[in-house]
C-alpha positions as CSV (number, residue, x, y, z in Angstrom):
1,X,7.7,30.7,-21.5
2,X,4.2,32.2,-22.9
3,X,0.8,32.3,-21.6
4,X,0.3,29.4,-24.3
5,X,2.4,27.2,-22.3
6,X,0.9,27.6,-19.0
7,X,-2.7,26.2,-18.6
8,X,-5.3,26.8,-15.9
9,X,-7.2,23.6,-14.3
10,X,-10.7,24.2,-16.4
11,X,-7.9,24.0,-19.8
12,X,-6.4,21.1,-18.8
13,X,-9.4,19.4,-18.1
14,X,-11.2,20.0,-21.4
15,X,-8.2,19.6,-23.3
16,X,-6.8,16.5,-22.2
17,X,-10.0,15.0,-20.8
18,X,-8.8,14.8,-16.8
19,X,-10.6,15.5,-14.1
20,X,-10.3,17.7,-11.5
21,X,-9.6,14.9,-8.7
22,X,-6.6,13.0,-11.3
23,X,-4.9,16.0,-11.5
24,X,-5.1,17.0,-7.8
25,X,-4.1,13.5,-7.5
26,X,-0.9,14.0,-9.8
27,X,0.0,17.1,-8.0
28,X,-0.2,15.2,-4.3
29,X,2.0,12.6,-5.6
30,X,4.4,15.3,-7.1
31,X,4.2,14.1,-10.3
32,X,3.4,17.7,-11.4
33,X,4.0,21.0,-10.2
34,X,1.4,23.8,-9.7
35,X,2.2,27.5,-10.5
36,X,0.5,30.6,-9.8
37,X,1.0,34.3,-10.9
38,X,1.2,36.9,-8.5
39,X,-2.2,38.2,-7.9
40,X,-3.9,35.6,-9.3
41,X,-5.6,32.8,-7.1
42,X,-5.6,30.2,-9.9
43,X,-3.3,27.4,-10.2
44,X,-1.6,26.9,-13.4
45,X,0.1,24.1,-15.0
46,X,3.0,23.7,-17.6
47,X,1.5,22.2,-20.8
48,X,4.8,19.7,-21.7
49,X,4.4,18.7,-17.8
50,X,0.9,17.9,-18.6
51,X,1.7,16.0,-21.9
52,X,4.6,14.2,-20.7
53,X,2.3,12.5,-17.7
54,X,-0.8,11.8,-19.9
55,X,1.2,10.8,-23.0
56,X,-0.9,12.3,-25.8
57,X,-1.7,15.3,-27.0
58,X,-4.6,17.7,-26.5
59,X,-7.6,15.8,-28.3
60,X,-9.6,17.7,-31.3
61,X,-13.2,19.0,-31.5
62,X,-14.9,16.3,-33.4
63,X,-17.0,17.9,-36.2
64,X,-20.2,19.1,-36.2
65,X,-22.0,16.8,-38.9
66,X,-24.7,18.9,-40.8
């Protein structure tokens, strides 16, 4: 597993538009599992976990009309 499969909290909320409180939420229930690095205060959460739960994928920038 890669750096690219583990996201912190601020990724997973811009990425898959949650908030802070859902995913709390998910994690109380059990329904995902938080990880952390050694030395590193931050939670971090397995990306297929995340998919799997919300069942989409990460939505794309919308583009900038000129």
């Amino acid at each position: 597993m890669n750096d690219k499969d583990m996201l912190t909290i601020e990724e997973v909320e811009s990425e898959f538009s949650l908030k802070r409180s859902t995913l709390y939420r998910y994690v109380r229930l059990g329904s995902i599992t938080p990880y952390r690095k050694a030395g590193d205060r931050r939670s971090y959460f397995k990306r297929a976990e995340i998919e799997g739960l919300v069942g989409f994928h990460p939505r794309k920038p919308k583009a900038i009309k000129a």
